[in-house]
C-alpha positions as CSV (number, residue, x, y, z in Angstrom):
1,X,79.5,61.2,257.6
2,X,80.5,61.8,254.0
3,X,84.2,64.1,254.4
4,X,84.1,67.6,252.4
5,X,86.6,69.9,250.9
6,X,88.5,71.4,253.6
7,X,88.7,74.8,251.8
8,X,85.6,76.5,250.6
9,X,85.5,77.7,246.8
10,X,84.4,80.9,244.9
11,X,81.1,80.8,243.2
12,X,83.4,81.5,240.4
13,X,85.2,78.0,240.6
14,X,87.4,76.8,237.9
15,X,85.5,73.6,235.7
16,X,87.2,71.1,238.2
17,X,85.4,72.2,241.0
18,X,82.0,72.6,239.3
19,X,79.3,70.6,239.8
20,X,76.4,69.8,237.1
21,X,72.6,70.1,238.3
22,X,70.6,68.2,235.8
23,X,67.2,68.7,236.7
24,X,64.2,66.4,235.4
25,X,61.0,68.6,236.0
26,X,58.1,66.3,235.3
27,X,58.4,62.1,233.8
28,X,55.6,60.6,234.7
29,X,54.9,61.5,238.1
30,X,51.2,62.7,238.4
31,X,50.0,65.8,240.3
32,X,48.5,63.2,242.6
33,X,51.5,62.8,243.9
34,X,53.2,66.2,244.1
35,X,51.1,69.1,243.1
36,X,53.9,71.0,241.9
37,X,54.8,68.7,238.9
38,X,54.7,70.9,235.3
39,X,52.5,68.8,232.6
40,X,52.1,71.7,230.4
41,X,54.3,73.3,227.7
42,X,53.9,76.9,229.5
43,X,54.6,75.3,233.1
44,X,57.6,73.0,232.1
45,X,59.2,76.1,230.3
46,X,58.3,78.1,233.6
47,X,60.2,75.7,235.8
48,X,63.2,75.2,233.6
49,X,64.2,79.0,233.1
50,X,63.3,78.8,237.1
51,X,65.4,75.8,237.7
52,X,68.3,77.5,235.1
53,X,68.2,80.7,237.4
54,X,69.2,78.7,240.5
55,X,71.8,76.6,239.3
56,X,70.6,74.0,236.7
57,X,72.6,73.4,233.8
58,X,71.0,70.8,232.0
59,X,67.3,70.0,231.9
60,X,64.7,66.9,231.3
61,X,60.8,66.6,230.3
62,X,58.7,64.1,229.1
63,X,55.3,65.2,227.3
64,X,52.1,64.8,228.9
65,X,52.3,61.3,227.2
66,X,52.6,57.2,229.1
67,X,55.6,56.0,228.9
68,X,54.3,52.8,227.6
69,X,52.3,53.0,224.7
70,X,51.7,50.6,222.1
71,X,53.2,52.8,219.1
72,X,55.9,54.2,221.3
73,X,55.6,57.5,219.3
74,X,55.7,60.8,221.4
75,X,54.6,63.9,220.1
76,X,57.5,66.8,218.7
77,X,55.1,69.7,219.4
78,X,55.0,70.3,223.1
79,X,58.9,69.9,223.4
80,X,59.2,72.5,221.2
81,X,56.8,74.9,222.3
82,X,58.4,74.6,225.7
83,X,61.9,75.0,224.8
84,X,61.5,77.7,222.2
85,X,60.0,79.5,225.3
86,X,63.3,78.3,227.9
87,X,66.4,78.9,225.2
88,X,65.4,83.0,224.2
89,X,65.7,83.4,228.1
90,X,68.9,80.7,228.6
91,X,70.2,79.6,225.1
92,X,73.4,77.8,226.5
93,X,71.2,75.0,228.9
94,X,71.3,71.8,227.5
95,X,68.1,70.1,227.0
96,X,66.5,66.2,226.4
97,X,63.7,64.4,225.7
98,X,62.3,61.2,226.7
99,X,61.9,58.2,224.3
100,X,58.9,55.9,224.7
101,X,58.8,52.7,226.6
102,X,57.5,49.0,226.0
103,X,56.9,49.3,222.6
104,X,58.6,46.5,221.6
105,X,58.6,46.0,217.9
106,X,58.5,49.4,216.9
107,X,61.6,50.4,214.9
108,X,64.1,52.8,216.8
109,X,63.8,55.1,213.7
110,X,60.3,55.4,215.0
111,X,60.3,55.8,218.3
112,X,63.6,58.3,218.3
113,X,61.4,60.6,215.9
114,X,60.6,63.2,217.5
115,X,64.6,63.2,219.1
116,X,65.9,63.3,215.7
117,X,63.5,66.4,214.6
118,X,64.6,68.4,217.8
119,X,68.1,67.9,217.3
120,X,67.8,69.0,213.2
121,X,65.9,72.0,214.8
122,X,69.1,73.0,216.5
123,X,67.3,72.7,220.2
124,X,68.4,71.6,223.4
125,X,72.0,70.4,221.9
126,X,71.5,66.9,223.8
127,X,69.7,63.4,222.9
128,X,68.6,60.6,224.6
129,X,70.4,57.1,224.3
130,X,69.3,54.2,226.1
131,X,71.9,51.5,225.0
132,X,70.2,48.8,226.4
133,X,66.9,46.5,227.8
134,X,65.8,46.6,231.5
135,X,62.7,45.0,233.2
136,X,60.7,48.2,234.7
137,X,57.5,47.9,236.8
138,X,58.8,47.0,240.2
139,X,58.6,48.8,243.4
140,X,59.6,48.0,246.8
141,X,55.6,47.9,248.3
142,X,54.0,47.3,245.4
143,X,53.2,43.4,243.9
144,X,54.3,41.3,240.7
145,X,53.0,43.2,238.0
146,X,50.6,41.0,236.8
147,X,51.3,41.8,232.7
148,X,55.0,41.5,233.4
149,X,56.0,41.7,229.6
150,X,54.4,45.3,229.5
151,X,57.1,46.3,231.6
152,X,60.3,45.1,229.3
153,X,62.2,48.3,228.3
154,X,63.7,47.4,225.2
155,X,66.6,48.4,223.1
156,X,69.1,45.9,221.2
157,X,72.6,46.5,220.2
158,X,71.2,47.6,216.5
159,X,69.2,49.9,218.4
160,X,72.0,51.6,220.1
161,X,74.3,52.0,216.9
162,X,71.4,53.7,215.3
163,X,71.1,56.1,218.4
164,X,74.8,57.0,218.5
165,X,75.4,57.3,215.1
166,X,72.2,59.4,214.6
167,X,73.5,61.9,217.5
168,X,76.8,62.2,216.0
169,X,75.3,62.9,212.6
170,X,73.5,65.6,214.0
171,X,76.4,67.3,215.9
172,X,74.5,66.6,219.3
173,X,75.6,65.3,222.6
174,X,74.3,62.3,224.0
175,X,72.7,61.9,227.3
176,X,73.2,58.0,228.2
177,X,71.4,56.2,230.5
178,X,72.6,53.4,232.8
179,X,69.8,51.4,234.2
180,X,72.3,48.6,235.0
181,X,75.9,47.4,234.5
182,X,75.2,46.0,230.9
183,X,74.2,49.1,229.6
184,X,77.4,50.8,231.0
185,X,79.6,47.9,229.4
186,X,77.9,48.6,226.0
187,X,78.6,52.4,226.1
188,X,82.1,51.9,227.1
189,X,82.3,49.4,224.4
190,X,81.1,51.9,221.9
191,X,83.9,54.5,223.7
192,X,86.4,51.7,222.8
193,X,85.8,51.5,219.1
194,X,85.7,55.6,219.0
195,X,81.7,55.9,218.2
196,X,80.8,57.5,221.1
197,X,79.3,61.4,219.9
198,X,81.2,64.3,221.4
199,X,79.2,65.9,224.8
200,X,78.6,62.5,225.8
201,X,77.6,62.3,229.8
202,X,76.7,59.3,231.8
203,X,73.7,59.3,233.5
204,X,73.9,56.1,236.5
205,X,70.5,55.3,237.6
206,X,70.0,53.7,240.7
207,X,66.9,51.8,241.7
208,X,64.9,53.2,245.0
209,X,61.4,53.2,245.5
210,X,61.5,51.8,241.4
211,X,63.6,48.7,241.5
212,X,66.1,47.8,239.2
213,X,70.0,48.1,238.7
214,X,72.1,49.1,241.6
215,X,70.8,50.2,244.7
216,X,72.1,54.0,245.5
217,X,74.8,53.0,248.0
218,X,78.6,53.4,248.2
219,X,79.3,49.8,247.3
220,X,76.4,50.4,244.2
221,X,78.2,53.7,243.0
222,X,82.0,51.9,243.5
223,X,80.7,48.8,241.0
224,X,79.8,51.5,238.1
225,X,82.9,53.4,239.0
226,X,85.4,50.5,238.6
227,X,84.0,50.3,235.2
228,X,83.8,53.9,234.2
229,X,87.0,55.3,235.4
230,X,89.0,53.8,232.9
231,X,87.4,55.8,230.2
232,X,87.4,59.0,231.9
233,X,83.6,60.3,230.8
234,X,82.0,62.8,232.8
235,X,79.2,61.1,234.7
236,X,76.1,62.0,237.1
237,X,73.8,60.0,239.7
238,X,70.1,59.8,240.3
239,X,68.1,58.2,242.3
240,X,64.7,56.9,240.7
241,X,61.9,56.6,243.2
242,X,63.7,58.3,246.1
243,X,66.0,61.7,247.1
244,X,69.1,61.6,245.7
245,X,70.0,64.3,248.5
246,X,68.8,63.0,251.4
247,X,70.1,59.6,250.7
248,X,73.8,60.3,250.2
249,X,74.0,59.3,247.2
250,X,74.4,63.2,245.8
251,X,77.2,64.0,248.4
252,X,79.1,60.3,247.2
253,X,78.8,61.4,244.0
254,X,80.3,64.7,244.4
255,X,83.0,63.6,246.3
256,X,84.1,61.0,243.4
257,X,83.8,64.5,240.9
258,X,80.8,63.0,239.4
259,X,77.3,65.5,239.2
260,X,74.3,64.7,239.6
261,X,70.2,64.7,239.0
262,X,67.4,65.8,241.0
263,X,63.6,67.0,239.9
264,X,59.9,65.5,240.6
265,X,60.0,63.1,237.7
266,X,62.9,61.4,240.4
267,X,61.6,62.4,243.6
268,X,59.9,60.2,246.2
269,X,61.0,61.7,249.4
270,X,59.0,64.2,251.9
271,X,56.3,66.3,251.3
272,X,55.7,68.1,247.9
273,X,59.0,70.3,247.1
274,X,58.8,72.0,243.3
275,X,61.7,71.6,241.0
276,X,63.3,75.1,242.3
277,X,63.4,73.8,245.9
278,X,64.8,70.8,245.1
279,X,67.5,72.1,242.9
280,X,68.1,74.5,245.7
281,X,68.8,71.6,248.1
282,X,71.4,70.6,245.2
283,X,73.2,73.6,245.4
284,X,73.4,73.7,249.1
285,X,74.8,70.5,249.2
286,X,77.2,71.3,246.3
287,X,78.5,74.4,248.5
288,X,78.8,72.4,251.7
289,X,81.1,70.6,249.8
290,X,83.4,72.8,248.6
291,X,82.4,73.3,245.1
292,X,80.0,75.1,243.2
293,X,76.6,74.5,240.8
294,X,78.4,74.7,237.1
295,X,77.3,77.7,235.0
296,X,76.0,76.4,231.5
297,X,79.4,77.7,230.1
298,X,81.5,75.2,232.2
299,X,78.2,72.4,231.5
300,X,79.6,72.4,228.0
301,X,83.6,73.1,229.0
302,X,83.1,69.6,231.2
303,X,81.4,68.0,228.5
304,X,83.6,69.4,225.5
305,X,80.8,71.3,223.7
306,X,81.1,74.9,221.9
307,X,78.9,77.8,222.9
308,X,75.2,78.6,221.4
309,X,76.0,81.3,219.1
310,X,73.9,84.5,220.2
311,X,71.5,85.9,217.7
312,X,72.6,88.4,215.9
């Protein structure tokens, strides 16, 4: 049994004790899978200022576009006609993109488009960097994908400068992704030379149903631990292809002081929760524990980040 705070906190809790709820609404999981799942500008904007209401701080959509496509291009227009919608009800959540997958070739100045022109917009205050190359495609019950190469995700270390520097030019914060320990080595290595953007968070991935990297266990979460303590970045969990709730992995994570992830695009557990019920589970967990589901004002105290100005 994972141990908990021994004295219950305010819902008012100082930074220290607050907890981040990213929540990732859609990816690419169809409605034939979960009903629930938002494809549509109006019903991703819906679930975000939903999910914002009940304790998410930070939030995550793709478009309704593959992953892998053979220009690795996605579309500015639907992010924006979504968040316009979610930051006049909660300007102060934090929002990302995706970036397109397998389109190997295609020059990151390309396929980061469409993050570059939201950032210069002045929405969502986040980007995505993936500062590395992963093989994607296998699952636990599924068989060798027979075009394996498809499945190469992509990003060399030229890549990566571009994406930092890019998000630092902008005055955003990046949102890193660990797939596996190289990737984590890199971004540390770019903390050690000073490049890293300011609002940068560590986002460990860990492999369930989907496998690659770490799988989402103690001895997993440690191994990324022993190399991110050191540099002292705020950091979350999530579990791809599973329920990063249900499987421990959210109450580890908490107890370490990291955050952590939960939404449809990640989900692969019971029945067909929507985004609110599963960020509800967060915050019940979070509260168990001792802590509470940070506000967007301590989202951006934890991660060093001013305020969104209100409109005057």
């Amino acid at each position: 049994m994972v141990s908990t705070h021994s004295v219950a906190k305010a819902a008012a809790s100082p930074v220290s004790d607050a907890v981040i709820i990213e929540v990732a609404v859609n990816g690419s999981t169809p409605r034939s899978v979960n009903r629930h799942v938002p494809r549509t500008p109006d019903e991703i904007a819906a679930d975000m200022i939903a999910c914002a209401e009940h304790g998410a701080s930070i939030g995550h959509n793709h478009n309704d576009e593959p992953m892998f496509t053979d220009t690795g291009v996605h579309s500015v227009e639907p992010y924006i006609a979504a968040w316009e919608r979610v930051l006049r009800s909660h300007p102060d959540l934090l929002l990302y993109p995706t970036l397109g997958a397998g389109a190997r070739g295609i020059a990151i100045e390309d396929r980061w488009s469409h993050i570059a022109e939201l950032a210069r917009r002045g929405l969502g205050g986040m980007t995505l960097v993936d500062p590395g190359s992963v093989n994607l495609g296998l699952t636990t019950t599924g068989p060798v994908p027979p075009d394996g190469g498809r499945g190469c995700y992509q990003n060399t270390l030229d890549d990566t400068a571009y994406m930092f520097a890019e998000t630092m030019k902008l005055g955003a914060a990046p949102s890193i992704s660990i797939f596996e320990p190289g990737y984590l080595r890199t971004t540390l290595a770019w903390h050690r030379a000073g490049l890293l953007p300011r609002g940068a968070i560590v986002k460990l991935y860990f492999g369930g149903a989907l496998e690659f990297g770490l799988p989402p266990t103690r001895t997993g979460l440690e191994a990324y631990l022993e190399l991110l303590e050191p540099s002292g970045l705020p950091w979350s969990v999530a579990l791809l292809g599973g329920d990063v709730v249900e499987s421990g992995l959210a109450a580890m994570a908490i107890e370490r002081g990291g955050h952590i992830r939960v939404g449809l695009e990640d989900y692969a557990g019971d029945g067909e929760p929507t985004n609110v019920e599963l960020v509800d589970r967060a915050v019940e967990l979070i509260h168990k524990m001792g802590c509470a589901p940070s506000t967007t004002t301590q989202t951006r105290d934890i991660l060093g980040l001013p305020g969104t100005p209100l409109p005057s």
